[in-house]
VOPA-664230 format. One record per residue (C-alpha): x negated, y negated, z; residue number from 1; residue in one letter. Coordinates in Angstrom, 1 decimal, decimal comma. Each point is the difference from the previous one (the first is absolute). Last residue first. Example, Ala and Ser with C-alpha at 12.3 -4.5 7.8 and 13.67 -1.06 7.14 Angstrom:
2
px;py;pz;pos;code
-13,7;1,1;7,1;2;S $
1,4;3,4;0,7;1;A $
//
This chain:
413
px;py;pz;pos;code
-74,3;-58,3;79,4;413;X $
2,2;-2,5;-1,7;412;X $
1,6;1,5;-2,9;411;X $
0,7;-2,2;-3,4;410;X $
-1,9;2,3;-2,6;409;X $
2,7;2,7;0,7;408;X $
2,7;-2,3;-2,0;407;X $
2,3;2,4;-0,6;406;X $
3,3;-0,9;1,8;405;X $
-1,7;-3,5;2,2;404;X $
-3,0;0,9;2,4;403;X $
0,7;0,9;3,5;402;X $
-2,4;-2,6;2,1;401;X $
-2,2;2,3;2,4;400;X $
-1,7;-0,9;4,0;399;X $
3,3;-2,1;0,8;398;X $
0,1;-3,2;0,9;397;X $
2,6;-1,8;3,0;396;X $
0,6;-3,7;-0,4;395;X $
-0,9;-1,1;2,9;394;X $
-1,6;-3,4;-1,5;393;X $
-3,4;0,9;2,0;392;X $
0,4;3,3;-1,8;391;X $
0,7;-1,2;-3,2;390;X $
-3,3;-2,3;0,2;389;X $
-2,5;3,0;0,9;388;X $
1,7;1,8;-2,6;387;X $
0,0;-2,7;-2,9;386;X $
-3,3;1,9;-1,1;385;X $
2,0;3,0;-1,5;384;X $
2,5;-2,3;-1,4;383;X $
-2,4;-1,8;-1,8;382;X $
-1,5;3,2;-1,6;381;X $
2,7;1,8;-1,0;380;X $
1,7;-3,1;-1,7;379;X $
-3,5;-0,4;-1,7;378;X $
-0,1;3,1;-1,5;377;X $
4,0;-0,1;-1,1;376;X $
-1,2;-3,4;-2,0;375;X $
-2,7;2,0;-1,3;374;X $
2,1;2,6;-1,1;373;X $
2,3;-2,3;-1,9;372;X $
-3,3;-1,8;-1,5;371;X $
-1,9;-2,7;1,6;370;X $
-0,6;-3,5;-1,3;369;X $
-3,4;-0,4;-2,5;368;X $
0,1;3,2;-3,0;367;X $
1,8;-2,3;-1,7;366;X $
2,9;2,6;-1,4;365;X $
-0,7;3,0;2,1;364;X $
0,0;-1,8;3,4;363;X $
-2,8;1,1;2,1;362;X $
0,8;3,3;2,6;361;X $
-0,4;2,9;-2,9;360;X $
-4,0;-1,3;-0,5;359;X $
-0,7;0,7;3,3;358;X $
-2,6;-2,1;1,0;357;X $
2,2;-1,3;2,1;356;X $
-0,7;1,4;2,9;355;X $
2,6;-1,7;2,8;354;X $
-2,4;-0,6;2,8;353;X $
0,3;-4,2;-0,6;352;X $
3,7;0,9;0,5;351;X $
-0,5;1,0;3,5;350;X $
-2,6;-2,4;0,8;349;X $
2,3;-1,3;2,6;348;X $
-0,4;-3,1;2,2;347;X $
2,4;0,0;2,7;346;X $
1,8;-3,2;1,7;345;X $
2,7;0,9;3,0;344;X $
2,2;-2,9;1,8;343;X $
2,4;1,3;3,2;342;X $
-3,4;0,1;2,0;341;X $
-0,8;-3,9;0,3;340;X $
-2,3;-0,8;2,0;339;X $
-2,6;2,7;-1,7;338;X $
0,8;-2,4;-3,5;337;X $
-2,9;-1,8;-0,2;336;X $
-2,0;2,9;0,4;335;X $
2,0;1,7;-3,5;334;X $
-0,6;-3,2;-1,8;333;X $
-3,4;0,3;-0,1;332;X $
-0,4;3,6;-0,4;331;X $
2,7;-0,9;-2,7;330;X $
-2,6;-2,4;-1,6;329;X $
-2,8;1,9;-0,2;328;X $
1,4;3,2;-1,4;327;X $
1,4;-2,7;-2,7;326;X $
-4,0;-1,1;-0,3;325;X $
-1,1;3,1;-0,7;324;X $
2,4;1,2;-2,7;323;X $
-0,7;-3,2;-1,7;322;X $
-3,7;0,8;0,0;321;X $
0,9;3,0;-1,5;320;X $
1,9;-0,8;-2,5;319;X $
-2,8;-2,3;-0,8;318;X $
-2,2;3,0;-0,8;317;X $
2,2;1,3;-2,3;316;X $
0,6;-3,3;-2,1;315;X $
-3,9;0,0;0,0;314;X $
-0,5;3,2;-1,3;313;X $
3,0;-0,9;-3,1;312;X $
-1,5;-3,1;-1,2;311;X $
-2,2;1,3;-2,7;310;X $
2,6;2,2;-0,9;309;X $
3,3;-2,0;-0,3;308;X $
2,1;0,3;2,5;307;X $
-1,2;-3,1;1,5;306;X $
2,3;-1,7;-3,0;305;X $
3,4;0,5;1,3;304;X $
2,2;-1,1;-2,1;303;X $
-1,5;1,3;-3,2;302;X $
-1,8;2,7;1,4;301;X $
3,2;1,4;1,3;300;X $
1,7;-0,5;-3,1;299;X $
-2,5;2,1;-2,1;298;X $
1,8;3,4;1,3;297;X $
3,7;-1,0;-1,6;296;X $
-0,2;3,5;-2,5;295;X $
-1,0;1,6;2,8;294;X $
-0,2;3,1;-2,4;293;X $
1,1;-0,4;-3,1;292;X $
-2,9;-1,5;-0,5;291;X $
-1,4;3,9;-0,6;290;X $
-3,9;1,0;0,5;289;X $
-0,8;-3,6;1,6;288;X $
2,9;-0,2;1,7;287;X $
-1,2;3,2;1,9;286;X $
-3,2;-1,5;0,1;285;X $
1,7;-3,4;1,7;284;X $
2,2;3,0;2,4;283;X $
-3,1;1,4;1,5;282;X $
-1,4;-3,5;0,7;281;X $
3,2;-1,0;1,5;280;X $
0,1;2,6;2,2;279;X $
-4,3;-0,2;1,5;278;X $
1,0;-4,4;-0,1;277;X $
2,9;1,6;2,7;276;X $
-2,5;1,9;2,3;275;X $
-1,9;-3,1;0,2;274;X $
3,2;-2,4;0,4;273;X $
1,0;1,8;3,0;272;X $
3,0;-2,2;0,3;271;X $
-0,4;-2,9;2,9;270;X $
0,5;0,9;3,6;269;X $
3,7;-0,4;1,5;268;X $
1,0;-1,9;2,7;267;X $
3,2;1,0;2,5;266;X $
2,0;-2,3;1,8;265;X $
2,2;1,4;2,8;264;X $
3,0;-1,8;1,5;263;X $
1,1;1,0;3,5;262;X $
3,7;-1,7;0,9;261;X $
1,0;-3,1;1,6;260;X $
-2,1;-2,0;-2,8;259;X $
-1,9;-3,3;1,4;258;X $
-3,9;2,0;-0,7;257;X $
1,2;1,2;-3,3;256;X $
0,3;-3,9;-1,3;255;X $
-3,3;-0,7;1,6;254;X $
-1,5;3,2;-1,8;253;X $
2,3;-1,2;-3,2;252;X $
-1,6;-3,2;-0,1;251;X $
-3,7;1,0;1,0;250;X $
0,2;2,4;-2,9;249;X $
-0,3;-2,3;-2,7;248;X $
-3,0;-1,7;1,9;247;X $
-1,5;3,1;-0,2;246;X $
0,2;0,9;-3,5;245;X $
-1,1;-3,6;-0,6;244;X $
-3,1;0,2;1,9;243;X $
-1,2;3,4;-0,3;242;X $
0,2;-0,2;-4,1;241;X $
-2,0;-3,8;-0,1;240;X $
-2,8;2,7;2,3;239;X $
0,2;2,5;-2,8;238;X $
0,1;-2,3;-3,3;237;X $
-3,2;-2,1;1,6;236;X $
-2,0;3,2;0,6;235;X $
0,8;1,1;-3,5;234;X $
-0,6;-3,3;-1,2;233;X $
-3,9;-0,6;1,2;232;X $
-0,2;3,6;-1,1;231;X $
0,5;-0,3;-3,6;230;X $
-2,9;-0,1;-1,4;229;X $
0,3;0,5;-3,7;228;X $
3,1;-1,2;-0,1;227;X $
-0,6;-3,5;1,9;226;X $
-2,5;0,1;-3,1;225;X $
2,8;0,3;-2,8;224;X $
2,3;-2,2;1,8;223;X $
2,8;0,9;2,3;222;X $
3,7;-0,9;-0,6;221;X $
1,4;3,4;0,5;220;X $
-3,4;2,6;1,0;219;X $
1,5;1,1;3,0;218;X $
3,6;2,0;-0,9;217;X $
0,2;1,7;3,4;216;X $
2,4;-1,9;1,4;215;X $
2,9;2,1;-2,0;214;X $
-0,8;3,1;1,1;213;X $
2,2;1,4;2,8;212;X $
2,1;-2,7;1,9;211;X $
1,2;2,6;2,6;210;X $
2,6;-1,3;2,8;209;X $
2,0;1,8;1,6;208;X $
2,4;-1,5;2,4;207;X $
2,2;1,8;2,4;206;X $
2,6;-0,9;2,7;205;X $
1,1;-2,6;-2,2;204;X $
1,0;-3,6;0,8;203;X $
4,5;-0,7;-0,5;202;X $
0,2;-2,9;-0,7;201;X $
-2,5;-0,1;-2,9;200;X $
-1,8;-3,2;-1,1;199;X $
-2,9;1,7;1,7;198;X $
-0,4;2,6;-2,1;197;X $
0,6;-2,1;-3,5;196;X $
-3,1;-2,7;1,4;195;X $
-1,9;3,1;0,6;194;X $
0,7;0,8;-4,1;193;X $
-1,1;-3,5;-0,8;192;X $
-3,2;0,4;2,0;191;X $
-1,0;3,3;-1,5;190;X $
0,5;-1,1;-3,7;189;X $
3,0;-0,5;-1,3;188;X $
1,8;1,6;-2,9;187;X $
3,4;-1,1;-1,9;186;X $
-1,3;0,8;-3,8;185;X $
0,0;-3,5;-1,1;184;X $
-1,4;-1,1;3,3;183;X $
-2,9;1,9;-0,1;182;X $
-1,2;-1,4;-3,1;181;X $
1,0;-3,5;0,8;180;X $
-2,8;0,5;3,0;179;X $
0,8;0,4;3,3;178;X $
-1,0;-3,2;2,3;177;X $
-2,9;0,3;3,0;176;X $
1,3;-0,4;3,4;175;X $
-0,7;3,2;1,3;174;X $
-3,0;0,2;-1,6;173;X $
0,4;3,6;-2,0;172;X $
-0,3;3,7;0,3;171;X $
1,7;0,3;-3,6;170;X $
2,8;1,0;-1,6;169;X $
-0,2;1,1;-3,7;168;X $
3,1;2,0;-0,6;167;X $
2,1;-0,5;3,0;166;X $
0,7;0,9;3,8;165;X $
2,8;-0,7;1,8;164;X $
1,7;3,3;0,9;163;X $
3,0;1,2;2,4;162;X $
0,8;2,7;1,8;161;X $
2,9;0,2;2,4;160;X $
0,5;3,6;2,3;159;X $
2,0;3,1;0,9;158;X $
-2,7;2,3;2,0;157;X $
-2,3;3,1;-0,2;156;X $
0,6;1,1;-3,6;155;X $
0,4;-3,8;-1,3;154;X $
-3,4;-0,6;1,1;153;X $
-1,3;2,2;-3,0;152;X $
2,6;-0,5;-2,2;151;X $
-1,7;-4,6;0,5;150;X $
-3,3;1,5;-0,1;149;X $
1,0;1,2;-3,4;148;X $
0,0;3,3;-1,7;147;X $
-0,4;-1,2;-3,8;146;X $
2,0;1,3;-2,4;145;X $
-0,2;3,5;-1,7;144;X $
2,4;1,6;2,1;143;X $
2,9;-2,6;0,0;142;X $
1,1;-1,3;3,2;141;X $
-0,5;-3,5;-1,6;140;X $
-0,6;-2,6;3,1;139;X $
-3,9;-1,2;0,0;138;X $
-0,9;-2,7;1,9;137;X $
-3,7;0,4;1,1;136;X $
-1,5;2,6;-2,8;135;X $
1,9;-1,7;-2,7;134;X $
3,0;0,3;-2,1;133;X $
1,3;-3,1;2,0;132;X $
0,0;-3,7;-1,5;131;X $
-0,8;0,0;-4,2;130;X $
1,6;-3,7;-0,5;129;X $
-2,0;-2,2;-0,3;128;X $
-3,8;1,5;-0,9;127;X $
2,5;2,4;-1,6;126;X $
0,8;-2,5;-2,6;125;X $
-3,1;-1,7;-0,8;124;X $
-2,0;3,4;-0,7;123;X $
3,0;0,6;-2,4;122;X $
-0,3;-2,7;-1,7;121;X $
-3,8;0,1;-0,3;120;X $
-0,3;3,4;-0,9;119;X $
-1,5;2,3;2,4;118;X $
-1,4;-0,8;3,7;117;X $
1,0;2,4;2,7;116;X $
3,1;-1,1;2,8;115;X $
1,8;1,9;2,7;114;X $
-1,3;-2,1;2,6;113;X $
-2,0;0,8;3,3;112;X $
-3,1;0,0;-2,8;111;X $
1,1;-3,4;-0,8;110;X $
-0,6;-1,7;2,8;109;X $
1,2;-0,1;3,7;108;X $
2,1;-0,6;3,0;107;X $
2,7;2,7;0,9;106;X $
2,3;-0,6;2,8;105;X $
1,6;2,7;2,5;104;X $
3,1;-0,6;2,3;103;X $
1,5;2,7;2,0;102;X $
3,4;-0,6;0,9;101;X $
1,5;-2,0;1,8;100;X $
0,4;-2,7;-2,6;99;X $
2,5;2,5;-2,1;98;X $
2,1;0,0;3,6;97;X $
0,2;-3,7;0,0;96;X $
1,1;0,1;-3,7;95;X $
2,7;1,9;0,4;94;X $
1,1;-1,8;2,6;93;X $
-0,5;0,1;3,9;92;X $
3,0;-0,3;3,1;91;X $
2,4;1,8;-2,3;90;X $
0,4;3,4;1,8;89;X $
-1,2;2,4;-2,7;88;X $
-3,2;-2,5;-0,1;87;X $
-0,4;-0,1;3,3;86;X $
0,2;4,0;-0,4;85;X $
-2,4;0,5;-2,5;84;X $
-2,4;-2,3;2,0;83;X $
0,1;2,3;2,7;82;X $
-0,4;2,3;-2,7;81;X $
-3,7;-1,2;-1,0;80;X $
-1,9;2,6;1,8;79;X $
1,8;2,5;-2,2;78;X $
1,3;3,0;2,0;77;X $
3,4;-1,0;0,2;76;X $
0,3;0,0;-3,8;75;X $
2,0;-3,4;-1,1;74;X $
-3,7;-1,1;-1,0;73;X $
-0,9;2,7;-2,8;72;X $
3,7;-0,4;-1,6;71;X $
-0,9;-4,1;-0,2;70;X $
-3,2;0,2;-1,1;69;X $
1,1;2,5;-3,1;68;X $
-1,7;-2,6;-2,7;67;X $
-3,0;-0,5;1,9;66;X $
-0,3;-4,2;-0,6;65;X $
-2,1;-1,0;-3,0;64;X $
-1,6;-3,3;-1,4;63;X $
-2,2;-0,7;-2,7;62;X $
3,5;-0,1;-2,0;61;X $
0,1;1,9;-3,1;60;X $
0,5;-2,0;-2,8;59;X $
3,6;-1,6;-1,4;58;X $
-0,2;-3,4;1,6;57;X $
-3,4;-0,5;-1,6;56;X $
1,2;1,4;-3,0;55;X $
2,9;-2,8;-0,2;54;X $
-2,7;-3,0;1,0;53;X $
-2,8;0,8;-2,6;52;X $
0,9;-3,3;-2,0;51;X $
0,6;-2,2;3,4;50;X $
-3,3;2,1;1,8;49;X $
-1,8;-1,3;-3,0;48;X $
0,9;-3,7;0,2;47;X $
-0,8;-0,3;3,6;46;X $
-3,2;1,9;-0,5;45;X $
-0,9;-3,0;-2,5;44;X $
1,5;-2,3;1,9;43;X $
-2,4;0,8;2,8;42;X $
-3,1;-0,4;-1,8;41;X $
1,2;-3,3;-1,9;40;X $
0,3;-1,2;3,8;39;X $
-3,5;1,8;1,3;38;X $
-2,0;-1,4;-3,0;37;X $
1,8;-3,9;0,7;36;X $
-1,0;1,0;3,8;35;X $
-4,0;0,6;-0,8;34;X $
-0,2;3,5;1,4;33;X $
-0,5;0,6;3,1;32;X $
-3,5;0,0;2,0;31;X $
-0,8;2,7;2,1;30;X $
-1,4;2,6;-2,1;29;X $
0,6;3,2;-1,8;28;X $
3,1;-0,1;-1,4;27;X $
-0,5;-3,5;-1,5;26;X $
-1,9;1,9;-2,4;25;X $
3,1;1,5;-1,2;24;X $
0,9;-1,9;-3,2;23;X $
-4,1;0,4;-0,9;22;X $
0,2;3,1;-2,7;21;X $
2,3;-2,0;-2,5;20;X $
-0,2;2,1;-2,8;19;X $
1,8;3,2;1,5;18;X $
2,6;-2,3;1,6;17;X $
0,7;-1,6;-3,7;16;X $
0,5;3,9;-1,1;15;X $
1,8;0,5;3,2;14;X $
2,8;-2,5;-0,7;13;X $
0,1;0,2;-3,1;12;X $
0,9;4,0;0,4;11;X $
2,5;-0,3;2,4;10;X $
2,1;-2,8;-2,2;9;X $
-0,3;2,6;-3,4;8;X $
1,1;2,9;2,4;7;X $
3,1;-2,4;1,6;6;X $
1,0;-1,0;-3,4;5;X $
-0,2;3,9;-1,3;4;X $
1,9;1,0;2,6;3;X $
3,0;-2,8;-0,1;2;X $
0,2;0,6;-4,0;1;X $
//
């Protein structure tokens, strides 16, 4: 009776989502919402996190320490066994030595989650709940999951990993209000999840940051002739992107700057979207032929509506845009930071490379969020462009990644 209450409760709630397009607009600007909106807003969530509260508590946590830390430590020749030894001796805790080692965040959206669109319960649920099983924070040694970044790092040293991002976060004003949409499933756009970072104690040695499509959705709120010519907007939507992804960062750079250890931050292009339009059109005839196949396809179009054909070119072409002003930005960033050498920003197109055109890498149920593989792919690919980053860290890389018993796709070479 529990299940089908909490199925009947997850479905009202994004069926009157689904009808009420404008929730988030508040997303996108400065202003917040109208404070009896924001109130009934945050009762709402209140309200929902109260019903879901027991699977909440039962999920995965987006959090995960190497589970044999302490036997890699007490070695003599781990760099941290100096610690080992305070420890041994009483003068640090458990939980000083866990802070010594290395920290790495995760800020993103969706496609850093293990989430695809399918039925609207469902959907709800692992919008909520579905932490790890992706290409960052991935901890099942089985063969056919995903080879994380986190097993990756694990090979070459114990370490924390933890991940903020949601399903729908946004490069966002840094003052500007979630909407009741996000809140019911516990996301946060790009300011809310800096805001998490910074709360921490304990600051990581690594942040990653990759918030891969969800800006790119230009024609919301536009009318039929702003549609038609649409570069007033596009211009607009790429310079509004520069300011508020920067003045997100400017928190955790000055935050980086006071740290008595290095911190890397690392940027990461927007998702090829022109190699992924060349998958999704492959897998719409495919649906086409049998709708058994990406039986959920229509949802991206639905909540996404630049997906739709006549608005697709332009959706590519701000990508790139937005590509161009983030390379902007850390150049910026970077000279400001030549007084202070402890502090490293990178901009990546590592996961902008990933070709996904490959119809095997997109998620076989909306044909939207990437597949198994292509959560694997993109582990590949970030790790390979965290390099320059690891190495500043001194946390030593190797030239090959051993892929897990039978999972030959996984090599690095």
């Amino acid at each position: 009776m529990l299940s089908i209450r909490r199925c009947v409760l997850s479905a009202a709630f994004l069926g009157f989502l689904n009808v009420c397009p404008d929730l988030e607009a508040d997303e996108l600007t400065d202003a917040p919402p109208p404070l009896p909106e924001a109130v009934a807003n945050d009762v709402a969530a209140n309200l929902v996190d109260l019903t879901f509260l027991f699977d909440r508590i039962g999920s995965k946590a987006p959090r995960a320490v190497t589970r044999d830390y302490m036997k890699r430590v007490s070695e003599p020749a781990s760099p941290f066994y100096r610690d080992y030894l305070l420890y041994r001796q009483g003068k640090i805790s458990r939980i000083e030595l866990v802070d010594r080692l290395p920290h790495v965040a995760m800020l993103g959206d969706s496609l850093t989650q293990h989430f695809y669109f399918s039925s609207l319960p469902s959907s709800f649920w692992r919008a909520r709940t579905a932490w790890r099983e992706n290409w960052f924070l991935d901890t099942d040694p089985k063969p056919q999951s995903v080879l994380s970044v986190y097993e990756r790092l694990e090979l070459f040293t114990p370490l924390v990993a933890a991940e903020h991002n949601g399903a729908g976060a946004l490069v966002a004003p840094i003052h500007s209000q979630e909407g009741l949409r996000k809140k019911l499933v516990r996301a946060r756009n790009l300011p809310g999840q800096s805001r998490q970072v910074l709360r921490q104690n304990r600051f990581p040695d690594l942040i990653m940051i990759w918030i891969g499509h969800n800006n790119l959705d230009w024609v919301h709120d536009l009318s039929p002739e702003e549609r038609k010519h649409p570069e007033k907007r596009l211009a607009e939507m790429a310079t509004r992107f520069r300011q508020s992804y920067t003045e997100t960062l400017r928190p955790i750079v000055d935050r980086a700057k006071t740290e008595n250890h290095r911190v890397a931050i690392v940027i990461f292009g927007l998702a090829n979207i022109d190699a992924y339009l060349q998958a999704r059109r492959r897998a719409e005839i495919l649906h086409a032929k049998n709708p058994k196949l990406y039986p959920h396809l229509d949802s991206g179009e639905r909540t996404f509506e630049s997906l739709k054909p006549p608005y697709q070119k332009n959706m590519t072409r701000l990508s790139l845009m937005l590509n161009a002003e983030m390379r902007t930005m850390i150049g910026e960033l970077d000279r400001e930071l030549r007084d202070h050498p402890s502090v490293r920003v990178q901009y990546s197109d590592g996961l902008t490379k990933v070709d996904l055109s490959r119809l095997e890498l997109i998620h076989p149920v909306d044909a939207w969020h990437p597949s198994t593989k292509g959560h694997t792919a993109l582990a590949e690919a970030a790790f390979r462009a965290l390099t320059p980053s690891l190495d500043f860290l001194g946390i030593t890389s190797r030239s090959s990644v051993a892929p897990k018993a039978g999972n030959h796709d996984a090599i690095i070479r």
